[in-house]
C-alpha positions in Angstrom: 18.7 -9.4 18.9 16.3 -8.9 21.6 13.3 -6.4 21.1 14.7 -3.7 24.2 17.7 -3.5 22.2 16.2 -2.6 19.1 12.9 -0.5 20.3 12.8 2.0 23.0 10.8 2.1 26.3 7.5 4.0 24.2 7.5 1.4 21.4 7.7 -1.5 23.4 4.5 0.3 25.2 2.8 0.3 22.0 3.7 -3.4 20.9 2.1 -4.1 24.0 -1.0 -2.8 23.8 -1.8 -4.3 20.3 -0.3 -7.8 21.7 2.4 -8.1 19.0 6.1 -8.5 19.9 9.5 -8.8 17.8 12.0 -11.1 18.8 13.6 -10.6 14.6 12.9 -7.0 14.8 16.9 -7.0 14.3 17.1 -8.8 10.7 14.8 -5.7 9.5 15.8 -2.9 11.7 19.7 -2.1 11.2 22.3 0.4 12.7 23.5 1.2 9.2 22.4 1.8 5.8 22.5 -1.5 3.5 24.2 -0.8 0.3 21.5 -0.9 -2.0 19.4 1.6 0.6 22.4 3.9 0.0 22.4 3.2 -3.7 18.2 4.0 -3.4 18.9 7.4 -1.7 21.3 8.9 -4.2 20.7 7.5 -7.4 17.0 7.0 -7.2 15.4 10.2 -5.5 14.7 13.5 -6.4 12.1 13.9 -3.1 13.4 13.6 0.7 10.8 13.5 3.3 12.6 14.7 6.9 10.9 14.9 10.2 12.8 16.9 13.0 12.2 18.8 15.9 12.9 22.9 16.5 14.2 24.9 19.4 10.2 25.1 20.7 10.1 21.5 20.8 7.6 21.3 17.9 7.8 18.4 15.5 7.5 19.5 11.8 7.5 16.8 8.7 9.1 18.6 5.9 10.9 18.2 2.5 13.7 17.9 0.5 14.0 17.8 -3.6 16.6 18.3 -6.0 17.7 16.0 -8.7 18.7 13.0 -8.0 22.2 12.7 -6.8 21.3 15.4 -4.1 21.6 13.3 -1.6 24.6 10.8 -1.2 26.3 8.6 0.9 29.9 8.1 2.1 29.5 5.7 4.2 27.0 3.4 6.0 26.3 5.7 8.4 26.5 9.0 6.9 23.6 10.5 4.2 24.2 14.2 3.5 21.3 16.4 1.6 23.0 19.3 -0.8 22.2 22.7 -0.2 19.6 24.9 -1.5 17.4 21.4 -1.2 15.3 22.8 1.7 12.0 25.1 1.1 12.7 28.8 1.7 10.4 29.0 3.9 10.3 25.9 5.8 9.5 25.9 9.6 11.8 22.8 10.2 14.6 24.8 11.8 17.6 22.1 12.7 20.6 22.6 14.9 23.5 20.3 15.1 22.5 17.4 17.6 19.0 17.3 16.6 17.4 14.3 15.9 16.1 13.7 12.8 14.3 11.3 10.5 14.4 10.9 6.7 11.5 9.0 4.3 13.3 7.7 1.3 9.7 7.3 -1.2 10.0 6.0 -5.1 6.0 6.7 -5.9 6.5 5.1 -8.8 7.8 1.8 -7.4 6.5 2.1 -3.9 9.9 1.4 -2.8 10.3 3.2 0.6 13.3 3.3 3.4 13.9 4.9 6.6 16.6 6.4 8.6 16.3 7.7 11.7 19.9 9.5 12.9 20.7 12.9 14.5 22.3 16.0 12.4 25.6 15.7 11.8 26.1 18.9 10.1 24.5 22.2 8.4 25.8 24.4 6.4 24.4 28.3 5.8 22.7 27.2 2.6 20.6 24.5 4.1 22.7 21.4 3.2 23.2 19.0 6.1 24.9 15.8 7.4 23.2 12.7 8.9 24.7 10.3 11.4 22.3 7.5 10.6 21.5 5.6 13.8 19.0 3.0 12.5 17.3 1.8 9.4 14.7 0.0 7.7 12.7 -0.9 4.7 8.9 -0.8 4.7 6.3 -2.6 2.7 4.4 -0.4 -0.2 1.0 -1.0 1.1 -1.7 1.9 0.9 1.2 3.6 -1.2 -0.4 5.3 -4.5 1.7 5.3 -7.9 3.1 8.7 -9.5 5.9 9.8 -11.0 6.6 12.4 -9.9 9.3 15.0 -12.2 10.8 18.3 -11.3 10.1 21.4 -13.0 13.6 22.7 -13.9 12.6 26.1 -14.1 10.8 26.1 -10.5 13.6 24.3 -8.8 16.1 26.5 -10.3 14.1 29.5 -8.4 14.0 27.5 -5.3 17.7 26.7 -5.2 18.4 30.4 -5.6 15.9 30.5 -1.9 13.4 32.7 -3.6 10.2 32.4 -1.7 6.9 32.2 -3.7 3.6 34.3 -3.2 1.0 33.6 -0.8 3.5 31.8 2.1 0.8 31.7 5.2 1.7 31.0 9.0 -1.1 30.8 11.5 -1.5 29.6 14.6 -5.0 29.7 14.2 -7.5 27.4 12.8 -7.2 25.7 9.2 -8.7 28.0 6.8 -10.9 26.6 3.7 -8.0 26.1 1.3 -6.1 24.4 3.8 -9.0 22.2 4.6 -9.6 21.4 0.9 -6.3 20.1 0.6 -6.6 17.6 3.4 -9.8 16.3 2.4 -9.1 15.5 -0.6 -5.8 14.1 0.1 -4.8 10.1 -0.2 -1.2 10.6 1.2 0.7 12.4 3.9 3.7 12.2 6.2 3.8 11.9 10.0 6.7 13.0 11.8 7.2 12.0 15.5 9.8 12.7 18.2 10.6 10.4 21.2 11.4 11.1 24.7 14.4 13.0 25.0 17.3 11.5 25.5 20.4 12.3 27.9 22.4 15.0 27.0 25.2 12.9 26.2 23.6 11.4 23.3 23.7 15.1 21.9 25.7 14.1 18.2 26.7 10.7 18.8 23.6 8.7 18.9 21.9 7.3 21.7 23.5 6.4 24.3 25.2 3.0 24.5 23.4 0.0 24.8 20.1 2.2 24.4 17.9 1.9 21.6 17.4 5.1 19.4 14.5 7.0 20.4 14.9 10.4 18.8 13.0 11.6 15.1 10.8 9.3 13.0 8.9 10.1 9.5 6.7 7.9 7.4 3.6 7.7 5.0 0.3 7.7 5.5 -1.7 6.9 2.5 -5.5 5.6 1.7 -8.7 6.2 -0.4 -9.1 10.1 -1.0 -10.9 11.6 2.1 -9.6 9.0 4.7 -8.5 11.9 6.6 -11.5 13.7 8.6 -11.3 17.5 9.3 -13.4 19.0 12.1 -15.8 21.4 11.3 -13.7 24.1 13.3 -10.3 23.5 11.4 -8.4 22.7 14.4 -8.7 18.7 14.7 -7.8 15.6 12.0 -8.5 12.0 12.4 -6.9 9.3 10.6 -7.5 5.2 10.3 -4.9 3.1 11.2 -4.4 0.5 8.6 -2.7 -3.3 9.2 1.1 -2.6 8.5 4.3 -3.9 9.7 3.5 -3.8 13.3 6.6 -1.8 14.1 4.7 1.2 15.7 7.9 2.7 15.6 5.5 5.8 14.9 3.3 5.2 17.5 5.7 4.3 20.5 7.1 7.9 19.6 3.8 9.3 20.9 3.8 6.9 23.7 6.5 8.5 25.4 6.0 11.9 23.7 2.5 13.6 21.8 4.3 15.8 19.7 3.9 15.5 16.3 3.9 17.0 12.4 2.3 16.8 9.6 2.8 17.2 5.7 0.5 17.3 2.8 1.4 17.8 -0.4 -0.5 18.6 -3.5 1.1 16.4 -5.9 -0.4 18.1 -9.0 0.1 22.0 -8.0 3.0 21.3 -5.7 1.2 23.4 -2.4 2.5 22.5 0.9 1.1 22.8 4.3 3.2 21.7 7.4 1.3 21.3 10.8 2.4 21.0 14.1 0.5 20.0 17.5 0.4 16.9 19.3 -1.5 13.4 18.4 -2.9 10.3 20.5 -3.3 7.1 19.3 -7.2 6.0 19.5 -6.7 2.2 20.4 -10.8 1.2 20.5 -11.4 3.1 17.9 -12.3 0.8 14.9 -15.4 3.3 13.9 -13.3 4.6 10.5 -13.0 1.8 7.5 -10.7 -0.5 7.2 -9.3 1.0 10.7 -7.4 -1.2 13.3 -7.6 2.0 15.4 -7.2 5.8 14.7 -5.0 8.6 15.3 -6.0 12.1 16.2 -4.2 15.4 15.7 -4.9 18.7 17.6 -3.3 21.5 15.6 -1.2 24.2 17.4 0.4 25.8 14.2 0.0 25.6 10.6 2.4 26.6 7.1 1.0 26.6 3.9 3.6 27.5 1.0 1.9 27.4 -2.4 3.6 25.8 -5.2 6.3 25.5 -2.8 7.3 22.3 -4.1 9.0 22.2 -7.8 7.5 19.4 -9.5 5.3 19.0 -12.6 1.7 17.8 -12.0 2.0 13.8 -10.8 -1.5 12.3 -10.9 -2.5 8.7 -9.1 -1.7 6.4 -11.9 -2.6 3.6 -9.5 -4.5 3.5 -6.3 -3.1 0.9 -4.2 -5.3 -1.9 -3.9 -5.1 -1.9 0.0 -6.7 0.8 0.7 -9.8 0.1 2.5 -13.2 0.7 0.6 -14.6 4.0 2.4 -18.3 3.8 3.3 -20.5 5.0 1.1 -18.4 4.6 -1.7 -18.7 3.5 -5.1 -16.2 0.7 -5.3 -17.8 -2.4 -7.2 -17.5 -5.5 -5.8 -18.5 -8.8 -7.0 -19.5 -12.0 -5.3 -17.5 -14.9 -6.4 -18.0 -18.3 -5.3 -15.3 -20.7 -4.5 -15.5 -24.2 -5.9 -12.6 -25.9 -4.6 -9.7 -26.3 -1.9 -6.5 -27.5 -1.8 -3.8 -28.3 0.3 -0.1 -27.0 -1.4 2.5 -27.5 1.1 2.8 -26.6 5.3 0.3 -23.7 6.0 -0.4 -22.8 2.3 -3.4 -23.4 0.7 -5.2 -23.1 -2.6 -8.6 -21.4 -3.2 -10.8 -21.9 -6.9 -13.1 -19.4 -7.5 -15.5 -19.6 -10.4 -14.4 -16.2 -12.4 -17.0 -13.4 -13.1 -17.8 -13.0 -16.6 -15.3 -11.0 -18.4 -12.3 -12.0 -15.8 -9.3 -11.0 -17.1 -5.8 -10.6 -15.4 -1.8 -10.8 -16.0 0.3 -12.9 -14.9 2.1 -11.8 -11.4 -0.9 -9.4 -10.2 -3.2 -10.0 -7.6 -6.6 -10.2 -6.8 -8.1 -7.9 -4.2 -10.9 -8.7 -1.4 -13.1 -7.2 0.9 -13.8 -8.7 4.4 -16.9 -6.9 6.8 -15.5 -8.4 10.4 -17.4 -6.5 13.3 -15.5 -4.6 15.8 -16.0 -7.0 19.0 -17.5 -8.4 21.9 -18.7 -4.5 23.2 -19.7 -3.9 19.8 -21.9 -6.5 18.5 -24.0 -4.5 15.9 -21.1 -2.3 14.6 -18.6 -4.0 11.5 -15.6 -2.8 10.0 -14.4 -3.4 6.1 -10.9 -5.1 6.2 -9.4 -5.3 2.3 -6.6 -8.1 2.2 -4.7 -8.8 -1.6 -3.4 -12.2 -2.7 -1.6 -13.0 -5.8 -3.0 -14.9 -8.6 -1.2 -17.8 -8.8 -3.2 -20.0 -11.7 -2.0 -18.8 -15.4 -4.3 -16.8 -17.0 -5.0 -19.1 -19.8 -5.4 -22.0 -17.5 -7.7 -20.0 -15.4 -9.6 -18.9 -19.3 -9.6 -22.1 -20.6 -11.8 -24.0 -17.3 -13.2 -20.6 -15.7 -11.8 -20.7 -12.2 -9.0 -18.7 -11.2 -7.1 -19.6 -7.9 -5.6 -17.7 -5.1 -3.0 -19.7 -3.0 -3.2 -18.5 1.1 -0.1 -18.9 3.6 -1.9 -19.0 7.1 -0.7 -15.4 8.7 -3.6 -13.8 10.5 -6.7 -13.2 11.6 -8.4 -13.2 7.7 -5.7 -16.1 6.5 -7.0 -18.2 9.4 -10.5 -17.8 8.6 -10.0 -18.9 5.3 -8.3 -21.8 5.8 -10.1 -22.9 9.0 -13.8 -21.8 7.6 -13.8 -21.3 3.5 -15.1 -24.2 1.9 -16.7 -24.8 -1.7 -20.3 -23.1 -2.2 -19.3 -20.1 0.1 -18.1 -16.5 -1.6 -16.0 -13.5 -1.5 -16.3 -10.2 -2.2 -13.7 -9.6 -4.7 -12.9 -5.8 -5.4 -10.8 -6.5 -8.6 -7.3 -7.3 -9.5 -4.3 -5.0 -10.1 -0.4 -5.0 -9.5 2.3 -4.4 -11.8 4.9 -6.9 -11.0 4.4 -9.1 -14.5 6.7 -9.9 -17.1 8.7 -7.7 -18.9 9.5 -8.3 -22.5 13.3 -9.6 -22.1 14.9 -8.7 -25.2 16.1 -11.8 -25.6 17.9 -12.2 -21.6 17.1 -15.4 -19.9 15.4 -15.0 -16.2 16.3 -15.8 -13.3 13.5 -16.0 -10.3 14.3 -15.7 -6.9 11.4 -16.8 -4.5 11.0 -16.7 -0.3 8.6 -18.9 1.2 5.1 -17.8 -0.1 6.8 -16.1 -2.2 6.8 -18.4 -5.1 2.8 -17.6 -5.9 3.6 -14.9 -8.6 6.8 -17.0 -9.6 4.5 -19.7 -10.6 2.5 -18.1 -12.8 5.2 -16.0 -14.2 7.9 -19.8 -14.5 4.6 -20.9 -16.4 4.3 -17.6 -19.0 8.1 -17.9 -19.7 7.8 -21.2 -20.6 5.3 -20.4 -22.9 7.6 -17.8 -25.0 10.6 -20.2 -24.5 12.5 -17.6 -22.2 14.9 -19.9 -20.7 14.6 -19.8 -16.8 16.3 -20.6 -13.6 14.0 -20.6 -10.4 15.6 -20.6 -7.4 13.2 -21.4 -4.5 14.2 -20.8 -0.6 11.6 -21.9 2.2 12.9 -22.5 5.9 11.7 -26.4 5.2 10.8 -29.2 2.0 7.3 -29.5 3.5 7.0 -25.6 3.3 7.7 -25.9 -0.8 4.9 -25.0 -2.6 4.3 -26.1 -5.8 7.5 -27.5 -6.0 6.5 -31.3 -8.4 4.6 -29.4 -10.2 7.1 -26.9 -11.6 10.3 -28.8 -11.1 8.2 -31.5 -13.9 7.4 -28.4 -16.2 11.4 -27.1 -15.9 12.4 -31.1 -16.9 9.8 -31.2 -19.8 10.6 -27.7 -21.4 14.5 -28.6 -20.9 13.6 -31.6 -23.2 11.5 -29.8 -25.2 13.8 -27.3 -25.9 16.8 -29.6 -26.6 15.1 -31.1 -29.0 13.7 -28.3 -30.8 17.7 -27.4 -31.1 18.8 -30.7 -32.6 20.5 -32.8 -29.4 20.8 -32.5 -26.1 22.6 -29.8 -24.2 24.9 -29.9 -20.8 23.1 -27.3 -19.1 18.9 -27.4 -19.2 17.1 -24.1 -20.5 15.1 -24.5 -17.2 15.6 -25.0 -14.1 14.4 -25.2 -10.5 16.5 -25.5 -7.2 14.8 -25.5 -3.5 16.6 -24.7 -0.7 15.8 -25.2 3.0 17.1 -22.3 5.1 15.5 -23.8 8.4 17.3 -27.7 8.2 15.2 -30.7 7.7 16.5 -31.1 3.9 19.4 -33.7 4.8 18.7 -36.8 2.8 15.5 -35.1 0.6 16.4 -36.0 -3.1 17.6 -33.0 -5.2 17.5 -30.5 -1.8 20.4 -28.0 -0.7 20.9 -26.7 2.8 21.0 -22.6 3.8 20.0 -19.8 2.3 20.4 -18.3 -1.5 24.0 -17.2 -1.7 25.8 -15.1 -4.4 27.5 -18.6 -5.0 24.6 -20.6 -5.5 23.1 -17.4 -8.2 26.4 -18.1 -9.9 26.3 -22.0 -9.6 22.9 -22.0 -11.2 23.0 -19.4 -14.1 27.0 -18.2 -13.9 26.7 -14.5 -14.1 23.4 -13.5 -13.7 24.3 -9.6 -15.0 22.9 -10.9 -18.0 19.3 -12.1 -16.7 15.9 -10.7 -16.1 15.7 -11.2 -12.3 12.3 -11.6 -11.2 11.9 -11.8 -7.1 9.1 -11.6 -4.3 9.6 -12.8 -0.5 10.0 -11.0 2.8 11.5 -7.9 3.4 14.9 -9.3 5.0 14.9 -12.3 1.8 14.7 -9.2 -0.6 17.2 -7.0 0.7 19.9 -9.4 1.1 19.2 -10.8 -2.2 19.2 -6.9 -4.1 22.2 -6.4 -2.2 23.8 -9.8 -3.7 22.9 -9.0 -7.0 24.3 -5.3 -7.4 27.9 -7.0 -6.2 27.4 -9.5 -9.3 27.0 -6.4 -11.6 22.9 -6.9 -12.1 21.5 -3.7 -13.2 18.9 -2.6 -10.7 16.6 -1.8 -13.2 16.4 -5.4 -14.6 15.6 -6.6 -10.7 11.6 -6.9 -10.7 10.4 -6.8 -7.0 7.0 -7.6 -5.1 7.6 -7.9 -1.1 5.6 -10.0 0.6 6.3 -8.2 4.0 2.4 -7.8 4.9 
């Protein structure tokens, strides 16, 4: 599908002018709702982020929260929120026709999805219907881990629309408790309106053959403070971090400035809603980490203490992307590298000597620093670029000779300059190591892996540690061609020695090995390669490998589009989603 039929005029802008384009942008951006997206909204949530516009043409971010089930689904194109899910007091005013755009957000998973649609519906009480006009996942980066719970006895007061104390509006400048909040915040939610479309377009969509342009809302997250305030309480600033290059966001404010705001204090549950207009910074690389910056000029504020019914939800996790902010206090050690090696197309290995005291699990990641300066106009200035790659040695191999390994697929500006310039003697500045996409104790299941492409770097490690406890596994391995197969000798040889291993330990042999490994080649080129199949992983080829995989641990990290058709193929075999481990590998 070509980009103008996906993006609108604004977006394509804003492609532009960071020199990215998307001629796939139709394998991640859909005119419906995936299954398992619709199975996300209204088993999974009890929080709704919406961003819509009102009758003043003000854009307002707001949100939604009951428990889960609140929001459901009839069809791929419908999502309905209950009534009584709205705040009392909320300044998001909809009208049937409006656009609008929902933020589905597990903080506990970083799982996050979009729809973008117009109102279908409302209903006195607040509830409302969604024609959903276009959808997509997004990658978890510089999202930070909570879990987040209701409080039965606030929501209970909220459903019966009874406003709390303290409710401000203003259209003035943000006062000291307002400004408090923001600066101390490491998440919020940016809501932005296109161009307007034809009246036609009014409840039906856009119209056709146009791409939608209406409401958009997503996250914003980073280190505490990544947010500046100005001193008079009427201006923010914000980096702009790498993400998925959409700039579905920022083409929005191409074509129209209007924007909104939402912070949320996720252990008090205050909310304050702002509403002005933004302009995206392009040369600005001055904040940390930034690829540019974003700034807000307020026009009205809402600040609704303990608005929002939930009980306190602390970070239990920063994510590990978020750029180190100058000044702070962020250790970092120097680690040299002592080797390089080449693993397949594109992909390589780098050994690191490990700090003293190194210690990691298998499936997490190891997290860098990078100082780049800002360019050719800037010569003296540098910026602090964080990138994460899994580590992909075992942690007792890496224990028992004191290197640990980080394996590379060639992708940008950072993954070029380690493969083009990182050679043994030089070092890194390596932040630490976190992620919790390991292995799970499984109760006796066997485990079936499921790797895209670069994808495999945790499943080594983690086909490795099941070996170990004699989990029986099944590792099915898709790349687009054999000489893009990492890895591949190495842990096809361990699945025939442990098969051996194991069939002996039980007396004879057996007609189907405890291990296994199948490859894949989605992209051709595997006609005539020994042991190779042709395509993609299908629901046929999950059953030819392991029969019915409802009874396996499933274990699964690749691209965004590999991941959703894969949950989706899973769920129809009767998998549990909670037994389907995820790490996307969209960034």
């Amino acid at each position: 599908m070509a980009p103008e039929a996906v993006f609108h005029a604004g977006q394509l802008e804003a492609q532009r002018r960071v020199g990215v384009s998307h001629t796939d942008a139709g394998n991640y951006i859909r005119p419906f709702m995936p299954d398992q997206h619709r199975a996300f909204y209204s088993s999974l949530l009890n929080l709704l982020y919406i961003g819509g516009v009102d009758d003043q043409d003000r854009v307002w971010a707001s949100v939604a929260v009951g428990q889960p089930g609140f929001i459901t689904s009839k069809n791929v194109s419908h999502l309905a929120i209950a009534p009584h899910a709205r705040l009392p007091s909320d300044p998001l005013q909809l009208a049937a026709g409006s656009p609008l755009g929902a933020l589905g957000l597990d903080l506990a998973t970083r799982r996050r999805n979009k729809v973008n649609g117009t109102v279908a519906s409302l209903d006195g009480d607040g509830g409302l219907e969604v024609h959903c006009e276009q959808t997509v996942g997004n990658c978890p980066k510089y999202i930070q881990t909570r879990q987040v719970q209701l409080d039965p006895a606030r929501l209970a007061k909220l459903q019966r629309g009874e406003t709390g104390a303290g409710v401000l509006d203003s259209s003035g400048p943000l006062g000291k408790e307002q400004l408090d909040l923001i600066r101390k915040a490491d998440t919020f939610f940016l809501a932005t309106c296109g161009a307007k479309q034809p009246a036609a377009a009014a409840a039906g969509g856009p119209p056709s053959g146009q791409p939608h342009a209406g409401c958009d809302i997503n996250h914003r997250g980073g280190p505490p403070g990544f947010v500046e305030c100005s001193e008079d309480g009427t201006t923010l600033r914000w980096p702009d971090y790498v993400g998925n290059n959409f700039f579905m966001s920022f083409g929005n404010l191409q074509s129209n400035p209007a924007a909104g705001l939402l912070f949320v204090d996720f252990l008090t549950g205050d909310v304050l809603q702002l509403t002005g207009s933004a302009e995206v910074l392009y040369d600005d690389h001055s904040m940390p980490g930034a690829q540019r910056a974003v700034r807000f000029k307020l026009a009205s504020w809402h600040y609704a203490p303990a608005a929002l019914p939930i009980l306190p939800a602390p970070v239990i996790q920063h994510s590990p992307y978020n750029p180190r902010l100058l000044g702070g206090s962020a250790a970092l050690t120097d680690v040299q590298c002592v080797a390089v090696t080449q693993e397949a197309q594109g992909i390589k290995s780098f050994h690191f000597a490990s700090p003293p005291g190194f210690q990691y699990a298998v499936g997490q990641f190891a997290s860098f620093d990078f100082e780049v300066g800002v360019g050719p106009h800037r010569p003296e200035a540098t910026r602090i670029l964080n990138r994460t790659w899994t580590l992909s040695k075992h942690p007792a191999a890496a224990a028992k000779d004191g290197t640990f390994t980080i394996s590379v697929k060639r992708a940008g500006v950072v993954s070029s300059f380690l493969h083009d310039s990182l050679q043994p003697g030089m070092s890194l500045q390596l932040r630490g190591v976190g992620g919790d996409f390991t292995v799970q104790d499984t109760g006796g299941r066997p485990a079936l892996l499921l790797a895209g492409g670069i994808g495999i770097t945790p499943l080594r490690a983690m086909f490795h540690e099941l070996v170990r406890r004699g989990v029986p596994t099944t590792l099915l391995y898709s790349v687009r061609s054999p000489a893009e197969a990492a890895f591949l000798p190495e842990l096809t040889s361990l699945a025939q020695q442990a098969s051996a291993d194991a069939a002996a330990a039980a007396g004879g042999g057996s007609a189907t090995p405890a291990y296994r490994v199948i490859a894949t080649a989605s992209g051709g080129g595997s006609k005539g390669v020994d042991g190779w199949r042709s395509g993609r992983i299908t629901g046929a080829l999950v059953q030819e490998a392991v029969g019915s995989p409802a009874g396996c641990e499933v274990y699964m990290c690749g691209p965004v589009a590999f991941m959703d058709a894969l949950e989706g193929v899973l769920q129809e075999l009767g998998v549990d989603p909670a037994r389907i481990h995820t790490e996307s590998f969209a960034f």
